[in-house]
KEKOLSE-396990 format. One record per residue: x, y, z of N, C-alpha, C, O in turn; residue in three letters. Coordinates in steps of 0.001 Angstrom, whole numbers, plus 500000, padded with zeros to 6 digits. Example, Ala and Ser with C-alpha at 12.3 -4.5 7.8 and 13.67 -1.06 7.14 Angstrom:
<atoms>
513190494310507800512300495500507800513200496700507800514236496681508465ALA 512850497750507080513670498940507140512900500030507870513409501138508039SER 
</atoms>
This chain:
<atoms>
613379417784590884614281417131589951613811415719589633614063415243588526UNK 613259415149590388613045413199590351611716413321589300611422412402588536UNK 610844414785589390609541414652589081610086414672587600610026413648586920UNK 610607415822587116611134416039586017612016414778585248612143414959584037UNK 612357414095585544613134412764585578612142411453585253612392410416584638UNK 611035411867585847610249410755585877609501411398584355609871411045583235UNK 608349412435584633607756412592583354608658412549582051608091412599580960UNK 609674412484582101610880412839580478610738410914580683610683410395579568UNK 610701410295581370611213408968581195610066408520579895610336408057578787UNK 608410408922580625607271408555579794607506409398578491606472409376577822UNK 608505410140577887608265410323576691608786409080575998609657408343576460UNK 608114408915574753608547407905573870609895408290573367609953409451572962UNK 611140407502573288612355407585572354611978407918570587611297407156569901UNK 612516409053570149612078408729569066613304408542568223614186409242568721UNK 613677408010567336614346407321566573615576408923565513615045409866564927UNK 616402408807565563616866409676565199616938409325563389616626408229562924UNK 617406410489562564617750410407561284616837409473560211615606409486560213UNK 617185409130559824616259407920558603616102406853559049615518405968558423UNK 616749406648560627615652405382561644614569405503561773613840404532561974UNK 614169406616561704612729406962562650611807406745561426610629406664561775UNK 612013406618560005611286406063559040611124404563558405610311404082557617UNK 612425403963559199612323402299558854611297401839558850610746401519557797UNK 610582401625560396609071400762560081608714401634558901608904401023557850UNK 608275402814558733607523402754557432607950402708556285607027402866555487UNK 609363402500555588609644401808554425609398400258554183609152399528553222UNK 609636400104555855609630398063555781608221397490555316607857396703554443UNK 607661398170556200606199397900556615605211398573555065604178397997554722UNK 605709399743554341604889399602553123605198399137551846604490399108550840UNK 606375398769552023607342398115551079607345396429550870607888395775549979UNK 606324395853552322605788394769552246604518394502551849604158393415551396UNK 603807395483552007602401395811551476602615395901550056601805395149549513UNK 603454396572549083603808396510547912603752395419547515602827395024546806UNK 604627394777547847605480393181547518604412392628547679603734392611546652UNK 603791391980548873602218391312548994601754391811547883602228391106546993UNK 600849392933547247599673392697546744600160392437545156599431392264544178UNK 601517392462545211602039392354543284601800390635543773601044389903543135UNK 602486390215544855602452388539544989601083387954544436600886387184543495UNK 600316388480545200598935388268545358598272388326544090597591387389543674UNK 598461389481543411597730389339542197598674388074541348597951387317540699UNK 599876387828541292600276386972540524600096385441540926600098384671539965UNK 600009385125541629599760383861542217598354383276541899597289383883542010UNK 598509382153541536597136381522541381597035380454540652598193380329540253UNK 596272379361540084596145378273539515596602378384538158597351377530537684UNK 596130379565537375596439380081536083597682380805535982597556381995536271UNK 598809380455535667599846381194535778600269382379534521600446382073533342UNK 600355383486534967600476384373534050601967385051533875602471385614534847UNK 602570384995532783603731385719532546604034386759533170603284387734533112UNK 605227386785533925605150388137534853605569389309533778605436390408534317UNK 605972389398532607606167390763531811604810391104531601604511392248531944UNK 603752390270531035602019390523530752601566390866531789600754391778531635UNK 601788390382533421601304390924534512601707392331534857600964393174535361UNK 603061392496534505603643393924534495602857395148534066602553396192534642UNK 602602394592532693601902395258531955600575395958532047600256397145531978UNK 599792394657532253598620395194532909598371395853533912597230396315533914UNK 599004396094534805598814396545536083599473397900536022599195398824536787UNK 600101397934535341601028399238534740599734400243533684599605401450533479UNK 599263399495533399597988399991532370597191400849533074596675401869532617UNK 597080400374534338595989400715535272596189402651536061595475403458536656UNK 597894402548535448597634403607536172597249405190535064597140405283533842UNK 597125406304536235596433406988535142597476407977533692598639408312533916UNK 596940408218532639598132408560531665598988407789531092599781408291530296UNK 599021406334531380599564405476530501598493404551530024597535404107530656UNK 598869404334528703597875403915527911598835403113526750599117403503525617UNK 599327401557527602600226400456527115599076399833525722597877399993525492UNK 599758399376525300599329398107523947598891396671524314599579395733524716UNK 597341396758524029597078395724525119597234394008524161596326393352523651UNK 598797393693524214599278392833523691598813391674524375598897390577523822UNK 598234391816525752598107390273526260597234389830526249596340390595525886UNK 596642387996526684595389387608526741594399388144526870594606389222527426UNK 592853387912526550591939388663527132591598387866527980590802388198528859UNK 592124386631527908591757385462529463592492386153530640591982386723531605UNK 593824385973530342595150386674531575593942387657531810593275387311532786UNK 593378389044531034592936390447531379591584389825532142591331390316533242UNK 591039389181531829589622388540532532590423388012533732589839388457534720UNK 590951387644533929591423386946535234591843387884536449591450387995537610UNK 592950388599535567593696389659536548592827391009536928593126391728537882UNK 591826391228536139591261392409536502589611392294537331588999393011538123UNK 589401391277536796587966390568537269587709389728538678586737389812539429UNK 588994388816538808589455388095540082590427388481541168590319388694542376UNK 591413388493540299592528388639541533592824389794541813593580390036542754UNK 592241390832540984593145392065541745591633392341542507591752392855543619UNK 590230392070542063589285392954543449589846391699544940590111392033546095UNK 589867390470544426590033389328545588591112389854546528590945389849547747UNK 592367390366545870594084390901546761593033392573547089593314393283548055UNK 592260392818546432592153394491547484591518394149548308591793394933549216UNK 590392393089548865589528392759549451589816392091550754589126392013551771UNK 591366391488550391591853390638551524593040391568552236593551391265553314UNK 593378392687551502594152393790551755593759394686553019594307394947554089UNK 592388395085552315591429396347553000591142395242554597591502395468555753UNK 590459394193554092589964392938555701591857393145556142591901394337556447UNK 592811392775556246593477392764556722593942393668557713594311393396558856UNK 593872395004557033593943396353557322593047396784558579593352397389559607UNK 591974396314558180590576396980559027590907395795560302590224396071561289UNK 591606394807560474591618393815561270592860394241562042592755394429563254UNK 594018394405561434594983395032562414594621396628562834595040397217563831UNK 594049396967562171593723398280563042592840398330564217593342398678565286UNK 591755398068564170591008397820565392591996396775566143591964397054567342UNK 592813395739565911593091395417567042594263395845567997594356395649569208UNK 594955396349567321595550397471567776595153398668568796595680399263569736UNK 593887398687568060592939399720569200592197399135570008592113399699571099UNK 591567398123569872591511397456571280592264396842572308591893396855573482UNK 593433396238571868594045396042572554594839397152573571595461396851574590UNK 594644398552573002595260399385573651594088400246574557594257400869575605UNK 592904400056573803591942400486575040591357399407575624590165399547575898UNK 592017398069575965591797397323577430592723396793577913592715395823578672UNK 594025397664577327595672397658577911595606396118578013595552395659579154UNK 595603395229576935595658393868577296596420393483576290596160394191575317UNK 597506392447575976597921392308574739597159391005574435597943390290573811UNK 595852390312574616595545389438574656593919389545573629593317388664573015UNK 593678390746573777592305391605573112592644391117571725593751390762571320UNK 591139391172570854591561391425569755590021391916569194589064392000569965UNK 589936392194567888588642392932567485587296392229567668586249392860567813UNK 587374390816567654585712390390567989585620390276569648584982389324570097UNK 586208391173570531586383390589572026585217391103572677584979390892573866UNK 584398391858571822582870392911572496581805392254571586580698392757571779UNK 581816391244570622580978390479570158580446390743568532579335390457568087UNK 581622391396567776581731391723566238581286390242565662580172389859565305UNK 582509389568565698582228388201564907581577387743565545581011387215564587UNK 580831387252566666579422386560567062578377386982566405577692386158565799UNK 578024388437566391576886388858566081577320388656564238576734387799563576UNK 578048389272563811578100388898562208578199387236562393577071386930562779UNK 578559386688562354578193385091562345576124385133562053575272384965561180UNK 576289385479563501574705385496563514573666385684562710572657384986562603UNK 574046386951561981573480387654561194573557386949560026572487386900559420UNK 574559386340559473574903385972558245574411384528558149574058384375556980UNK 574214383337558874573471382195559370572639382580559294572419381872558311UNK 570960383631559467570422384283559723569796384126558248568864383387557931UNK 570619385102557323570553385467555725570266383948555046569224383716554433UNK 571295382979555233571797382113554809570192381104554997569439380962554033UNK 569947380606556118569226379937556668567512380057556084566616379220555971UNK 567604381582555786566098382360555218566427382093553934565472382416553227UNK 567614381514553082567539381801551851567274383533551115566653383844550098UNK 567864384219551896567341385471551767568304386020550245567920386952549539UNK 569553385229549982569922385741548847569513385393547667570279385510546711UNK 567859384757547463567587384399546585566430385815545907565681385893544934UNK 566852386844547138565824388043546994566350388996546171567181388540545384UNK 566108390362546077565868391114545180567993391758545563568608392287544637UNK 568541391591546674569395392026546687570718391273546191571874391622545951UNK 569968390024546150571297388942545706571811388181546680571181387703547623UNK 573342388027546378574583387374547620574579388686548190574850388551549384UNK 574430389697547953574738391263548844573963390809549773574435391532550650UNK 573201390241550295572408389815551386572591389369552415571862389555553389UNK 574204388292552379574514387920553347575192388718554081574966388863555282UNK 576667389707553039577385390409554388576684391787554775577173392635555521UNK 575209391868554010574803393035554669573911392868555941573395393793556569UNK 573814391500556222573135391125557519573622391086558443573339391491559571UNK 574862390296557796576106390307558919576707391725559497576825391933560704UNK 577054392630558526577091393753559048576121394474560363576639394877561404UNK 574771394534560101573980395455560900574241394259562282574785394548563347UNK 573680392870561895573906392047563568575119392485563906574943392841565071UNK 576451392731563594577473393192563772577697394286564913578082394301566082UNK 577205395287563851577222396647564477575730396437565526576147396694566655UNK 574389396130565623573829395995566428574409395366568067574122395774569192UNK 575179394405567704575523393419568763576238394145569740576133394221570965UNK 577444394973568404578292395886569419577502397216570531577911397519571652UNK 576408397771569870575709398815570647574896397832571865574599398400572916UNK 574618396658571731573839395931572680575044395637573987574673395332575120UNK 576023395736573736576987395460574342577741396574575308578147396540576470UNK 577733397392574456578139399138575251577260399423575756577519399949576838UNK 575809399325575445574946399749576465574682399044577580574449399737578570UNK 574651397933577716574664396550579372576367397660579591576370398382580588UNK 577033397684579109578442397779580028578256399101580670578916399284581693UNK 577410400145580227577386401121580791577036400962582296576352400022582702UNK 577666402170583298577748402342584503577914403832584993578893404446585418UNK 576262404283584723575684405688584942576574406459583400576341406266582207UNK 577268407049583843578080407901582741579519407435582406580199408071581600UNK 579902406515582919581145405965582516580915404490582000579856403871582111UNK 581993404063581460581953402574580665583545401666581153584645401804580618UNK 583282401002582000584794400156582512584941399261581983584204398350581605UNK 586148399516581908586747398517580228586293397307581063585293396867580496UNK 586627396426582363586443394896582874584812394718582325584442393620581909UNK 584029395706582356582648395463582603582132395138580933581380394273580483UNK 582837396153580327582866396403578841583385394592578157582793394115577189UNK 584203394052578669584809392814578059583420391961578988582591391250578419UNK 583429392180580176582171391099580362581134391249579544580320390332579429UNK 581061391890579165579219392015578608579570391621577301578690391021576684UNK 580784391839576656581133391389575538581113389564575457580547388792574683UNK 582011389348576637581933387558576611580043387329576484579379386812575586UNK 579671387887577642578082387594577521577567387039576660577337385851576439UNK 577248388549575806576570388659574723577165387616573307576495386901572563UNK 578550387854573312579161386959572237578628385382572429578064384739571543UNK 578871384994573510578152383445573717576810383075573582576589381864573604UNK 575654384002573420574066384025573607574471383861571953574110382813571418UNK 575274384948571057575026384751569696575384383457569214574663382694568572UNK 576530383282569572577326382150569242576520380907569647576621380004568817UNK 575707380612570761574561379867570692573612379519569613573439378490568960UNK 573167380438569618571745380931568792572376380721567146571622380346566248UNK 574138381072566844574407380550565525574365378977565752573929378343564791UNK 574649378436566577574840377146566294573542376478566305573446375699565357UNK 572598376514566992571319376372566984570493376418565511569781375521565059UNK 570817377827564846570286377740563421571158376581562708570491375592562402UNK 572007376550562512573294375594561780572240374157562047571555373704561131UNK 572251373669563183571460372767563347570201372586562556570021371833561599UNK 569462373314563060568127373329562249568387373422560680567612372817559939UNK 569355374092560187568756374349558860570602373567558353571736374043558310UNK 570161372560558139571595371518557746571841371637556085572840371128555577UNK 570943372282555369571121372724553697571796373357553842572681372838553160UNK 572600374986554581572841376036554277574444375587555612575154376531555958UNK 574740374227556132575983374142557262577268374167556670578316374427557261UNK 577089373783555053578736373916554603579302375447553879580402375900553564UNK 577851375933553825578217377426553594578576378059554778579617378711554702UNK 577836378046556169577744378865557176579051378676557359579745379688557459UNK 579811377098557463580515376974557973582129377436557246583225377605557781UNK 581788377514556159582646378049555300582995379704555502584020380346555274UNK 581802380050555982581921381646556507582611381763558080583459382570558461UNK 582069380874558706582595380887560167584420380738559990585130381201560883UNK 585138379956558582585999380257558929587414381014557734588615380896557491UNK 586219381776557322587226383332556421586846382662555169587533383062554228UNK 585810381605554792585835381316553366584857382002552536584476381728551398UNK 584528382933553308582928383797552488583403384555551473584306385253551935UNK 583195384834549953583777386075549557582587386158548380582001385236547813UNK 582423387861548199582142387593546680583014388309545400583808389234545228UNK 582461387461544778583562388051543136583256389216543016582461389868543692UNK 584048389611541907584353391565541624584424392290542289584689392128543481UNK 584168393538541627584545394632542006583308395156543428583590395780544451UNK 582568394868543189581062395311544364581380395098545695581095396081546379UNK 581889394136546346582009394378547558583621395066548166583865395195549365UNK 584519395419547128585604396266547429585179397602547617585660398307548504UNK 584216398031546754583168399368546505582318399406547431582692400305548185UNK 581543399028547751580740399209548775581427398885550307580471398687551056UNK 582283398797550816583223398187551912584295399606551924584428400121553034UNK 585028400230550805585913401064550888585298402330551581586205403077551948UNK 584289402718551820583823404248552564584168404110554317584833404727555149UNK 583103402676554268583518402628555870584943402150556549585270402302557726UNK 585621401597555604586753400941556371587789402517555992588785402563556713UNK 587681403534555157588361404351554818588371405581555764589222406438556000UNK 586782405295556340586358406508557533587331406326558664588222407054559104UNK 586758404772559105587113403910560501588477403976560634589072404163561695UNK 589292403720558833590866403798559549591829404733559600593035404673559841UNK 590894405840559261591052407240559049591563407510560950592568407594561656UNK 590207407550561028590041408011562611590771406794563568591208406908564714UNK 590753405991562979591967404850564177593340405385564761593981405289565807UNK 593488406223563072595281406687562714595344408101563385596313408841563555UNK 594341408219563638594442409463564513594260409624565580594215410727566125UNK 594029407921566420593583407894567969594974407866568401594721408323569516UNK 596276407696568430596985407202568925597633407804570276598149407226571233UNK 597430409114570020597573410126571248596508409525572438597060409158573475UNK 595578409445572393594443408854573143595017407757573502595313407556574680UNK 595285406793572437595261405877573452596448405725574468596288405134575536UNK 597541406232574127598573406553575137598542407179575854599487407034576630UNK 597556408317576221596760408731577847596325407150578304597121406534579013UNK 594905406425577844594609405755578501595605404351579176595446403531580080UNK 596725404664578099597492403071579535598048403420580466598977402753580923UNK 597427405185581317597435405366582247596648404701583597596888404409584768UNK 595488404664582565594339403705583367593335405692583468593773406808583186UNK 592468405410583795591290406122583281591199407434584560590664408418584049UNK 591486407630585694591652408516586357592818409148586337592720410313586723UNK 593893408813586030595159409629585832594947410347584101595429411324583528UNK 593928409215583699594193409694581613593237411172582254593702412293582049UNK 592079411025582917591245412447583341592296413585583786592275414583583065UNK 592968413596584572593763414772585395594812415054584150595557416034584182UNK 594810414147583087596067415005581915594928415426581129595191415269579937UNK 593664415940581327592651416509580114592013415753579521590977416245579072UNK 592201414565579274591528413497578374590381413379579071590243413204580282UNK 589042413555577679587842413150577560587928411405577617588113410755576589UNK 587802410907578671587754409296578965586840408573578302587144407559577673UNK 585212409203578418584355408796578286584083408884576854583598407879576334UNK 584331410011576050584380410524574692585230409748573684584827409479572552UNK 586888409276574343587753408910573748586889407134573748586550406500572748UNK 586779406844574775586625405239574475585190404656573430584872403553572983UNK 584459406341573337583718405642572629583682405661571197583048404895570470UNK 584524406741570819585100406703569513585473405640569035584997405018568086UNK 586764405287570001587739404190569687586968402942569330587252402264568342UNK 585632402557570461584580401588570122584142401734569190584409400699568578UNK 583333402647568273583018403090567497583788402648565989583257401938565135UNK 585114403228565901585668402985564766586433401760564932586587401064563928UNK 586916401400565990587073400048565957586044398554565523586340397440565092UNK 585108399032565790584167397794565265583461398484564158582386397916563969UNK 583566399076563680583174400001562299583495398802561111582874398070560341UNK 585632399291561716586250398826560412586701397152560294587318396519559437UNK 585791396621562173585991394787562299584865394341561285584979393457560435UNK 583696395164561551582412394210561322582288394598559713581305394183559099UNK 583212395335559087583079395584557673583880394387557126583474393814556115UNK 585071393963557792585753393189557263585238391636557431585469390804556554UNK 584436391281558776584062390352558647582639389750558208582169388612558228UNK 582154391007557801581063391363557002581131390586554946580405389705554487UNK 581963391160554405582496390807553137583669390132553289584339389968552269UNK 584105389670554396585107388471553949585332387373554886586332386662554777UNK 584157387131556116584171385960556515584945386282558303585707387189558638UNK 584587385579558821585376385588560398587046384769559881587319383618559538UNK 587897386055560049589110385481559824589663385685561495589845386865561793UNK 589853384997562243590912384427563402592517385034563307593325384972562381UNK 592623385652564682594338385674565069594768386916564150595995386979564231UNK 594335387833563393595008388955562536595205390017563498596232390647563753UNK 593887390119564055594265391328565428594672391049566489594866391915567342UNK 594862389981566658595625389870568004597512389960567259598374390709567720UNK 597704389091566191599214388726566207599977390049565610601167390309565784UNK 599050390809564885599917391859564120600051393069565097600991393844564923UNK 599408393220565838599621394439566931600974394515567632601767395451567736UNK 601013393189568109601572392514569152602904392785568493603817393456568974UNK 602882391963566930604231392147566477604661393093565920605876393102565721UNK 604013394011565552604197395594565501605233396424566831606278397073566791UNK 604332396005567907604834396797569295606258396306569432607210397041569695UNK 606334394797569198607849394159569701609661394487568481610872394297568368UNK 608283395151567839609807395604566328609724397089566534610761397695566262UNK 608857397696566896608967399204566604608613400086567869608828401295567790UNK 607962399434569301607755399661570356606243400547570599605618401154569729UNK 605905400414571996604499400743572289603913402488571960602896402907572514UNK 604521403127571245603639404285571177602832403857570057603201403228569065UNK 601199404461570475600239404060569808600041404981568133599476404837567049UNK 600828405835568773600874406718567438601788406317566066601725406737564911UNK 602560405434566639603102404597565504602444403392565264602240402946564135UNK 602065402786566445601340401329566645600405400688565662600239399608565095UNK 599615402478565779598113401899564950598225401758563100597817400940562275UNK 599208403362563031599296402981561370599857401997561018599338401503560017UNK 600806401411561444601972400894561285601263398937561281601538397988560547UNK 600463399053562279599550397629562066598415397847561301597707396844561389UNK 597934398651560623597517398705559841598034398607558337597285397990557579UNK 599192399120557805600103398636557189600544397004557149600503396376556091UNK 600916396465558265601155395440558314600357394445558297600779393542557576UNK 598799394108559083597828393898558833597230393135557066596699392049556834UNK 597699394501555930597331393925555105598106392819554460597735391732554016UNK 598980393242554511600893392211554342599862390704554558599288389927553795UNK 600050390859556232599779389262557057598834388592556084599030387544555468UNK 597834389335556057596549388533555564596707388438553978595766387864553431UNK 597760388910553110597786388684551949598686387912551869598822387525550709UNK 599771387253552931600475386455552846599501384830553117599436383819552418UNK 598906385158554332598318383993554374596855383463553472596225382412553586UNK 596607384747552480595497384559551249596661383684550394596235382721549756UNK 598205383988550346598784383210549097599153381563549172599344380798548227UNK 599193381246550814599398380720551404598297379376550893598557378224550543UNK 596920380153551042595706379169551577595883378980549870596425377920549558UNK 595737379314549451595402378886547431596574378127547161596274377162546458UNK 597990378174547479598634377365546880599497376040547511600333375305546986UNK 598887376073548929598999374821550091598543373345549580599157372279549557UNK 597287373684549200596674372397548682596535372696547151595575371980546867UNK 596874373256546113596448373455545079596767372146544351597715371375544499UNK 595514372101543369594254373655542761593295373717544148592592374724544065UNK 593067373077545227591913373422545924592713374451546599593934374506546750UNK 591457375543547109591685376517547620591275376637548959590064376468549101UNK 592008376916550151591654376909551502590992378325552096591191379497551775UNK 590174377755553037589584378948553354590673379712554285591175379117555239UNK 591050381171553946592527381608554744592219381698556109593149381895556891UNK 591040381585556542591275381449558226591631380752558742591809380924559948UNK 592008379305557993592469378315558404594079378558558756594769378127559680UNK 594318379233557884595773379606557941596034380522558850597218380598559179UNK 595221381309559404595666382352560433595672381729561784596309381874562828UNK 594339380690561175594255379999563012595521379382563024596289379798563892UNK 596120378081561929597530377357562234598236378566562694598654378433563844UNK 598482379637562184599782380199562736599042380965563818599665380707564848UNK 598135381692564085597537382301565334597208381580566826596924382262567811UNK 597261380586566847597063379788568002598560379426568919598786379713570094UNK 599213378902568207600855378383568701601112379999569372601495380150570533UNK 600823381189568404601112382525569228600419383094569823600777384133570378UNK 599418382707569900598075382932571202598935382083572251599157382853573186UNK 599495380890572502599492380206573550601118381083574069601315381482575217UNK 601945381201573112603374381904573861602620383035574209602646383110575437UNK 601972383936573735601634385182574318600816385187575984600875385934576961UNK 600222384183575713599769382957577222600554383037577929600552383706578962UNK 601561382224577421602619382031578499603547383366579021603986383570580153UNK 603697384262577706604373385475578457604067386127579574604692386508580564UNK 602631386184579085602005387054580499601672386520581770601477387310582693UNK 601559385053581995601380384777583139602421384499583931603609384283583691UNK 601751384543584969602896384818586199603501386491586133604508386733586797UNK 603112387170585642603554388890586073602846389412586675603149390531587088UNK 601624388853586984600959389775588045600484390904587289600367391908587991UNK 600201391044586191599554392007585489599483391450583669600197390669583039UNK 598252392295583265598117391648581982598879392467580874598812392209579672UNK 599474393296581329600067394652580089601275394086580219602239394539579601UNK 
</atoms>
């Protein structure tokens, strides 16, 4: 009887009637609201019936009277709407992996560059920058495609030191991550030094100000972050074996070794894409997980879509944020994630210590 008592306790509550769909009306119903904000906001102010319009144009089978500016149409279709999908999709790809890392190193403290994503893209992209390499045959595509592979390289340099014969332990997995992240993070600052022409760009990238115009890097960015958050939204069962901890997740059937490397896998898939084409943005995967779990609670199977959803919200709030704080100058939005990501890095600090455990 106690056993039976105990396993029914670990099922998740699930929400009865048209509760059990709230987070997802709230949560995509803010994603809505964000990206209409987003496209309307900006130095150039556009009539919201002409903004209506256009965007209404867009969809398929209506075919409106194109009564408005061709400036407004140059603006809204050329700038702000690839800029709001771009900071949408990075948002997205940022609360999702951290969501999933944080749940495969049961820490609420994790977040997506914690195995050395943004070190090595830093790296990579200082790297581009420093060689003048976008003066080559590929363009500005040069920088976040450097950043990408150091990215994804850094992360396989990292899983492989953490390996231990046939298994991978998450403590060993975050050490090799600090490691390696600090050798890059060196070696970026080192180039920065040397090559002082290319420090207000690097540095502009180091903090979420990298972007490029149009439509090209929403297009080339949408396959992998579409794969990665594909398969995120479908880890969630997994990862709620593993906050068993890794010998009890084995005796319920779970592939341990299989599951964590997926999760690695598409987790830094859909980090190093985002900080690939839009710059090291700070605090998105750590704060949106976190505040996901505390409104809608820890099953990962809601966790992950659901911060992924939310994810894009955050970061399109704080894209509207950074443009019209100081306007007309425009802030780089990591600035804005760090102001509000740090004050909740330090309570989340304070929550956990003193419990004698980090979950």
């Amino acid at each position: 009887m106690g056993g039976s008592r105990t396993n029914a306790s670990l099922e998740p509550v699930k929400p009865q009637g048209v509760r059990r769909y709230l987070p997802w009306i709230w949560s995509g119903s803010a994603l809505i609201v964000m990206l209409f904000v987003s496209v309307a906001v900006g130095p150039v102010k556009i009539p919201l019936p002409d903004l209506g319009r256009m965007l209404f144009d867009l969809l398929p089978g209506l075919q409106l009277e194109a009564d408005w500016s061709r400036t407004f149409a140059t603006i809204v279709y050329q700038i702000r709407l690839p800029n709001t999908a771009l900071m949408a999709l990075a948002g997205m790809a940022l609360g999702g992996s951290g969501a999933a890392y944080q749940g495969l190193f049961r820490n609420p403290l994790a977040d997506p560059y914690i195995i050395g994503v943004a070190s090595g893209a830093g790296l990579g992209a200082v790297l581009a920058m420093a060689a003048n390499w976008p003066v080559s045959l590929l363009g500005m595509a040069t920088v976040p495609l450097a950043a990408f592979i150091a990215a994804l390289i850094t992360v396989a340099i990292v899983y492989a030191i953490a390996r231990v014969g046939r298994s991978t332990p998450v403590t060993t997995l975050i050490l090799a991550g600090v490691a390696v992240s600090s050798f890059a993070t060196a070696m970026t600052s080192l180039i920065m030094l040397l090559s002082t022409d290319e420090l207000h760009r690097a540095v502009n990238w180091m903090v979420g100000g990298f972007a490029l115009g149009g439509w090209e890097p929403v297009l080339v960015s949408l396959p992998y972050l579409l794969i990665g958050l594909a398969v995120l939204a479908l880890l969630g069962r997994q990862l709620n074996v593993l906050q068993f901890g890794d010998e009890q997740a084995r005796q319920m059937g779970l592939d341990v070794e299989r599951s964590k490397l997926i999760i690695v896998v598409a987790a830094s898939l859909v980090a190093a894409t985002a900080v690939a084409f839009s710059g090291i943005i700070a605090f998105v995967g750590l704060i949106v997980p976190h505040v996901v779990r505390l409104l809608w609670g820890p099953d990962y199977r809601r966790t992950l879509p659901l911060a992924i959803l939310v994810g894009g919200s955050f970061l399109l709030a704080a894209d509207v944020v950074a443009r019209v704080i100081l306007a007309p100058r425009e802030l780089p939005v990591g600035v804005i994630t760090a102001v509000v990501g740090a004050p909740f890095f330090l309570w989340l600090l304070y929550q956990t210590k003193g419990m004698g455990r980090v979950w």
